[in-house]
C-alpha positions as CSV (number, residue, x, y, z in Angstrom):
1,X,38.9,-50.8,-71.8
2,X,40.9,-53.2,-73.9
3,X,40.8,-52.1,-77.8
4,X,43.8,-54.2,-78.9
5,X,42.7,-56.6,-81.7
6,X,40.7,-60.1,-80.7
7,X,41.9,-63.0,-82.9
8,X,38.7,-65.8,-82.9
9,X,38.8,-69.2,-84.7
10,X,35.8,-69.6,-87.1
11,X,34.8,-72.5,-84.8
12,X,33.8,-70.0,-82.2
13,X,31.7,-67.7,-84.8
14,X,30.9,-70.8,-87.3
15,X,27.0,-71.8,-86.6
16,X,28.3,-75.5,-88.3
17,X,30.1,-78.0,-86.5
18,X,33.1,-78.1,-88.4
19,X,34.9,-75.0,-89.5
20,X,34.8,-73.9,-93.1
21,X,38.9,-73.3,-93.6
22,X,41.4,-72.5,-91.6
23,X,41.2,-68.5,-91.2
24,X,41.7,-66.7,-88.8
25,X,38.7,-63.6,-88.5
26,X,40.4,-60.6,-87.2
27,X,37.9,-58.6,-84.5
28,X,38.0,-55.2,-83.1
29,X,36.6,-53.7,-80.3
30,X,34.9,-50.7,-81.9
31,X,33.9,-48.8,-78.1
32,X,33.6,-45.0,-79.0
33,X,30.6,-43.6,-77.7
34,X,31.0,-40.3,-75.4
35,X,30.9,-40.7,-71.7
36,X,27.7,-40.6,-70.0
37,X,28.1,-37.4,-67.7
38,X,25.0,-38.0,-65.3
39,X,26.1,-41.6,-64.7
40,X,29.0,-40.7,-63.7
41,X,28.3,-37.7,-61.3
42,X,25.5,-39.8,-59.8
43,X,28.1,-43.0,-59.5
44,X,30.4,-40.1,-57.8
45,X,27.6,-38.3,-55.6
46,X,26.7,-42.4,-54.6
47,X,30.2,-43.0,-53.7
48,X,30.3,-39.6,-51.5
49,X,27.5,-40.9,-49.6
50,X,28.6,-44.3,-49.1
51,X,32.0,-42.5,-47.8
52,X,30.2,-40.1,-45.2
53,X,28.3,-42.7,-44.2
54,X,30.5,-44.9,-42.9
55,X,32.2,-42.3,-41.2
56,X,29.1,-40.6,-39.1
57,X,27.7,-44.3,-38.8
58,X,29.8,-44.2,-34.9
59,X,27.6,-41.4,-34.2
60,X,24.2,-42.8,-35.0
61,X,22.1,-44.7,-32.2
62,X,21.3,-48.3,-32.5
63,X,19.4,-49.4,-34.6
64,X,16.7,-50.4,-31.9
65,X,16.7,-47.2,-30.5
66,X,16.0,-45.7,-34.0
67,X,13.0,-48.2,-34.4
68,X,11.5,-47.4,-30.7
69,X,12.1,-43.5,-31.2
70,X,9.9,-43.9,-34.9
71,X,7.4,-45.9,-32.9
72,X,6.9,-43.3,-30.3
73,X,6.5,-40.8,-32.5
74,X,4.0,-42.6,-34.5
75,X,1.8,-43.5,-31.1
76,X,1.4,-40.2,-30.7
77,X,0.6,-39.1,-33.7
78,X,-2.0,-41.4,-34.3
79,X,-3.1,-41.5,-30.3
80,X,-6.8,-42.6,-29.2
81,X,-8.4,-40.0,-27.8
82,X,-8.7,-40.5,-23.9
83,X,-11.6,-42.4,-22.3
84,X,-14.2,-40.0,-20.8
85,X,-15.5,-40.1,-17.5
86,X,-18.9,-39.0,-17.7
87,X,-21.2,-39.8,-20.5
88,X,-20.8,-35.6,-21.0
89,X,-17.7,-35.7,-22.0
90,X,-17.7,-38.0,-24.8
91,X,-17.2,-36.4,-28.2
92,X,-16.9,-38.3,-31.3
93,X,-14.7,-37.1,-33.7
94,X,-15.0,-37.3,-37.5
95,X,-12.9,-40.4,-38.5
96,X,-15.0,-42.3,-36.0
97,X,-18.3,-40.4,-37.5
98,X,-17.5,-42.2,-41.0
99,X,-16.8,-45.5,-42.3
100,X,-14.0,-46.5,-44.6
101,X,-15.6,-45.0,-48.0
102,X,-16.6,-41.8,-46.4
103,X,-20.1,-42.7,-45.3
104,X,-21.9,-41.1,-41.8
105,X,-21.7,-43.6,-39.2
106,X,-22.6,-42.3,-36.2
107,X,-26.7,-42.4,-36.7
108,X,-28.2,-41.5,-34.2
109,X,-26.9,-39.5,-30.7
110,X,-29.0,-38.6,-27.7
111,X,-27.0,-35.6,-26.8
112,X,-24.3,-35.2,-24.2
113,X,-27.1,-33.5,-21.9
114,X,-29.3,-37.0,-22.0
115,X,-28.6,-38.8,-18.6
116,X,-29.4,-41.9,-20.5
117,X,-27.3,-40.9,-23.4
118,X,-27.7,-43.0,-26.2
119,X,-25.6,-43.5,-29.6
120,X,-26.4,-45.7,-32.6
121,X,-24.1,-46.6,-35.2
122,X,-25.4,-47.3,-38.7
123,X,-25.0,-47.0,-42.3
124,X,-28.2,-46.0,-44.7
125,X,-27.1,-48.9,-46.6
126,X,-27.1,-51.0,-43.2
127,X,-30.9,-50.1,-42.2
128,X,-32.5,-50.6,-45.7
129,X,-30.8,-54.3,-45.5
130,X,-32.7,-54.3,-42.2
131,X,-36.3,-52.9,-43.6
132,X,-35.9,-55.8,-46.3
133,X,-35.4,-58.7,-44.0
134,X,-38.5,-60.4,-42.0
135,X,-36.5,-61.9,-39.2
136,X,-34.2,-59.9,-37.0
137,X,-31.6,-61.5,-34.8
138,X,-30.6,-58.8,-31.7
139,X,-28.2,-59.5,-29.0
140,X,-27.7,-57.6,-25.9
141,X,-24.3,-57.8,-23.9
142,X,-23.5,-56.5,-20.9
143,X,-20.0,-57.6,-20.1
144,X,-19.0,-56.0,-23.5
145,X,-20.1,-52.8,-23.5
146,X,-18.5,-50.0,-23.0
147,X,-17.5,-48.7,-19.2
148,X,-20.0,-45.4,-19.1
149,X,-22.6,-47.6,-21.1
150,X,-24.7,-50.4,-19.7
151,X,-25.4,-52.2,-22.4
152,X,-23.9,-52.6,-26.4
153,X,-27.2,-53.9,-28.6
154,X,-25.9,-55.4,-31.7
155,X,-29.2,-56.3,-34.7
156,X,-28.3,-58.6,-36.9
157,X,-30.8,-60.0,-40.1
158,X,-30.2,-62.7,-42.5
């Protein structure tokens, strides 16, 4: 760093427009704390990385095999659990027994020995909405339900 002495004209330090004489203000550069140590071993430990780095980089896949490798990895982490067969098989786990805040979900459910198996879905919350409404709305699909089930009955109130 420069420490040799700054000559400035008062009109650079003058707040008036005109300069009050002709002196000349004599300005050092007073720098004299000590160095910051952990700055600089962390600009130094930055620079070492930036420096192996670039030399390993030529080793490293692409970067779209990276992203498809973290995406694999992720589907199977967070895989659905397969379809079943029979309406026997199906077992519902927690995170599908619960909503988002923790609540049960999963009602109601005939049993995995019921031939006619049936499972409702519902909050406590939900069905007292239901209890206080006079007019229900219920539609029955077919096409939409699920492929063991023969129909998905959604009730509705307003």
């Amino acid at each position: 760093m420069d420490r040799s002495p700054q000559y400035i004209s008062p009109l650079d330090i003058s707040p008036l427009p005109f300069p009050l004489n002709d002196e000349v203000v004599l300005h050092t550069n007073t720098h004299n704390h000590t160095p910051n140590i952990t700055e600089i071993s962390t600009k130094t430990i930055i620079n070492e990385l930036k420096e192996t780095a670039s030399t390993i980089s030529g080793a490293l896949p692409s970067v779209a095999t990276m992203k498809k490798t973290v995406q694999r990895l992720r589907r199977c982490k967070n895989a659905l659990p397969v379809n079943p067969s029979t309406l026997s098989e199906i077992t519902i786990i927690d995170p599908y027994t619960l909503t988002l805040n923790n609540k049960p979900f999963l009602f109601y459910d005939s049993g995995s020995d019921d031939v006619n198996r049936i499972l409702l879905f519902s909050t406590e919350d939900n069905l007292k909405i239901l209890s206080d409404q006079c007019h229900w709305f219920i539609d029955g699909t077919i096409k939409s339900s699920p492929q063991l089930f023969t129909q998905l009955l959604t009730i509705y109130a307003i």
